[in-house]
N, C-alpha and C positions, 0 to 999 in steps of 0.2 A: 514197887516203884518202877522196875522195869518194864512192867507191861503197863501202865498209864504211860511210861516215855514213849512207849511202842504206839500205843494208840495215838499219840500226837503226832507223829510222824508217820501217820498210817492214812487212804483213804477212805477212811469209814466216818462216818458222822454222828455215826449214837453208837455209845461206848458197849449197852447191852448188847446189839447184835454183835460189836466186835470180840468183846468178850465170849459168846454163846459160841459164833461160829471159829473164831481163830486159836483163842487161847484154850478154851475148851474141848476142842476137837482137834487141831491142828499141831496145838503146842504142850498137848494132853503128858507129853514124856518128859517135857523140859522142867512143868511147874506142878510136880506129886506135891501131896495128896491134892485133886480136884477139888478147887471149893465151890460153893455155888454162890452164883454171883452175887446173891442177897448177899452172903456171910463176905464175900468182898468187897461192896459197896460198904458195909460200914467198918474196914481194917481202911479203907482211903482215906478219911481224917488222921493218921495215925502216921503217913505220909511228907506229912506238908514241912516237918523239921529234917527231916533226912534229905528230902527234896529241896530244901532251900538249901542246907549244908552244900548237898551236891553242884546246883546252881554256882553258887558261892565260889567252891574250885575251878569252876569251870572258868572263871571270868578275865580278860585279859589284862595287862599292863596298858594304861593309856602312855602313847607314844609320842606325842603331841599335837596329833593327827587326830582330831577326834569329829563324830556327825551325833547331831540327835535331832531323835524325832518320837514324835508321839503316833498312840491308835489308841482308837474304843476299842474296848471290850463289853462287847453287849449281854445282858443281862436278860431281856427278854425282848419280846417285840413290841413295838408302841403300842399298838392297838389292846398289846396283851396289861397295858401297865394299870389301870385300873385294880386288878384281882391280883395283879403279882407281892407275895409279903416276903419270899425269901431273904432278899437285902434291901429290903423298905428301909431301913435305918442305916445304910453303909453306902449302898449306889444315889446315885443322882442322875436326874437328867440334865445332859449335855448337847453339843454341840461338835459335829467336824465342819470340814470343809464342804461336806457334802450334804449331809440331812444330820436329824436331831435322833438321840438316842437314851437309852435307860440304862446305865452300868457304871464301871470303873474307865479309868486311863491309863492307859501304859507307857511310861516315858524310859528310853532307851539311851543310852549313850556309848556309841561303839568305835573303837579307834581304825585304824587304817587296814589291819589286818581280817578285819570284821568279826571282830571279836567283843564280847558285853562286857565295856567298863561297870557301866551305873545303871542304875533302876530305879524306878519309882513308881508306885502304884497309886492313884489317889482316886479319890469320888470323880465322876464326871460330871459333875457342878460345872455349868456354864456362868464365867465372869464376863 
């Protein structure tokens, strides 16, 4: 879990090289035994309740002061949606303010100290 939080907050863009080059060479003393990335890619499903737990604590007290707003989360590229099947039954295509897309929605709700009250994840089904 800590090295995907890592990777999020890192400037790397694709997770394999960040893993190959930072966690496996870099950070090689922090996280014995080295596994190889295949064998890590499938312990990340295993992830996603610890992760949410953690999430969870993390989140603030709304104060009365609250903002929301929403972003896509893209899925793939339009051009790519044809051949894409991964979340062919969970993503939609939607709509921002700005051009059309293929994924989820993230709706945020954070109070004054800018901290995450609420969350919601939905299809990006444009109404």
């Amino acid at each position: 879990m800590t090295i995907l939080i890592a990777f999020h907050q890192s400037c790397y863009r694709n997770f394999k090289t960040y893993y190959q080059q930072k966690v496996q060479t870099e950070w090689a003393d922090a996280f014995p035994p080295g596994v190889s990335y295949h064998r890590f890619i499938q312990w990340v499903p295993g992830t996603l309740v610890p992760m949410c737990a953690y999430l969870r604590s993390c989140f603030g007290k709304c104060s009365g002061i609250s903002f929301m707003n929403s972003t896509c989360i893209k899925v793939c590229h339009n051009r790519s949606l044809p051949q894409h099947k991964v979340f062919a039954d969970k993503a939609a295509r939607g709509k921002t303010s700005v051009d059309w897309f293929f994924g989820f929605k993230l709706h945020l709700v954070v109070n004054d100290a800018r901290r995450v009250v609420q969350y919601h994840i939905d299809s990006g089904e444009h109404r």
